[in-house]
ZALUMBA-468963 format. One record per residue (C-alpha): x negated, y negated, z; residue in one letter. Coordinates in steps of 0.5 Angstrom, whole numbers, padded with zeros to 4 digits, always signed. Last residue first. Example, Ala and Ser with C-alpha at 12.3 -4.5 7.8 and 13.67 -1.06 7.14 Angstrom:
% residues 2
-0027+0002+0014s/-0025+0009+0016a/
//
This chain:
% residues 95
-0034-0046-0106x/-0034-0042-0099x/-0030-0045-0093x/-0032-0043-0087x/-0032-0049-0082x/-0026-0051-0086x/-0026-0058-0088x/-0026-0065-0086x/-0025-0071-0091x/-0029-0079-0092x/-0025-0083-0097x/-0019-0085-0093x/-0023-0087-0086x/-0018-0088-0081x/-0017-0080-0079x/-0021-0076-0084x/-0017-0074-0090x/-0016-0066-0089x/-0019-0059-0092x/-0016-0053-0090x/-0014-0049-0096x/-0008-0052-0097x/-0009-0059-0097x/-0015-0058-0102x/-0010-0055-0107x/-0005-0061-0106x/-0011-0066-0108x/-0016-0069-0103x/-0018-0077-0106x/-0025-0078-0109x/-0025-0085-0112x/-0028-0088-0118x/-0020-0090-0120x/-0017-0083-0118x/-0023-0078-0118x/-0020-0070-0115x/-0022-0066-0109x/-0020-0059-0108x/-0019-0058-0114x/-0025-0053-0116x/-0029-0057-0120x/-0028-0063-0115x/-0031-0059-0109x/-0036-0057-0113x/-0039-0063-0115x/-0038-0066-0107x/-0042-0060-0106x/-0047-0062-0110x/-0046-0069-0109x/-0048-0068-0101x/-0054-0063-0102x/-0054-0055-0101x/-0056-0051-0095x/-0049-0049-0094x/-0050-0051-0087x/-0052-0057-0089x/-0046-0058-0095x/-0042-0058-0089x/-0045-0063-0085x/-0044-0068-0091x/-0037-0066-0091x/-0035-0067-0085x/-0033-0060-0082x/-0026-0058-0078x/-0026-0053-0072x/-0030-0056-0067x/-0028-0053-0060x/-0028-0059-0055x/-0031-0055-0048x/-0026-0054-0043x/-0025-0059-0037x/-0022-0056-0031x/-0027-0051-0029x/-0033-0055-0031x/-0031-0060-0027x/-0030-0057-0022x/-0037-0054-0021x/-0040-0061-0022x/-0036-0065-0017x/-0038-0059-0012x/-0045-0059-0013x/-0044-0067-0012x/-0042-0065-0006x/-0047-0060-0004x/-0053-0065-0006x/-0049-0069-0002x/-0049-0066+0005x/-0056-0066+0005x/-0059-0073+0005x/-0053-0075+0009x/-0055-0070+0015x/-0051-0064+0018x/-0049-0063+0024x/-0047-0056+0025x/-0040-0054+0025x/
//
């Protein structure tokens, strides 16, 4: 085996490390949108969608907040873990 420097050997580590670890580490796959990135995709403003999403009952004001309603639940829509009023929804979601 050829002896080979400091300078070249870790360039090939490190390419190892790199190639490793994308092969053991898969990539997070978003399945759930924040509300706020929902309406941009939508190409719509925050309150808009909100609006809509409580006339639809998906969302309903209970004491000047919005809370999810069973009806929200079933289409896919989630209270955000630690944060009561901030809510998550299907990527495809039409309303």
């Amino acid at each position: 085996m050829p002896c080979r420097s400091r300078r070249q050997l870790v360039p090939l580590l490190l390419q190892r490390v790199l190639v490793q670890s994308s092969e053991t580490k898969p990539i997070p796959e978003f399945t759930k949108l924040k509300t706020a990135k929902l309406a941009d995709k939508m190409g719509i403003m925050v309150t808009a969608l909100y609006d809509k999403l409580v006339g639809r009952g998906y969302l309903e004001l209970r004491n000047g907040k919005r809370t999810l309603t069973d009806k929200g639940r079933e289409i896919g829509g989630e209270v955000e873990p630690g944060k009561e009023s901030s809510f998550l929804w299907p990527p495809n979601l039409i309303v």
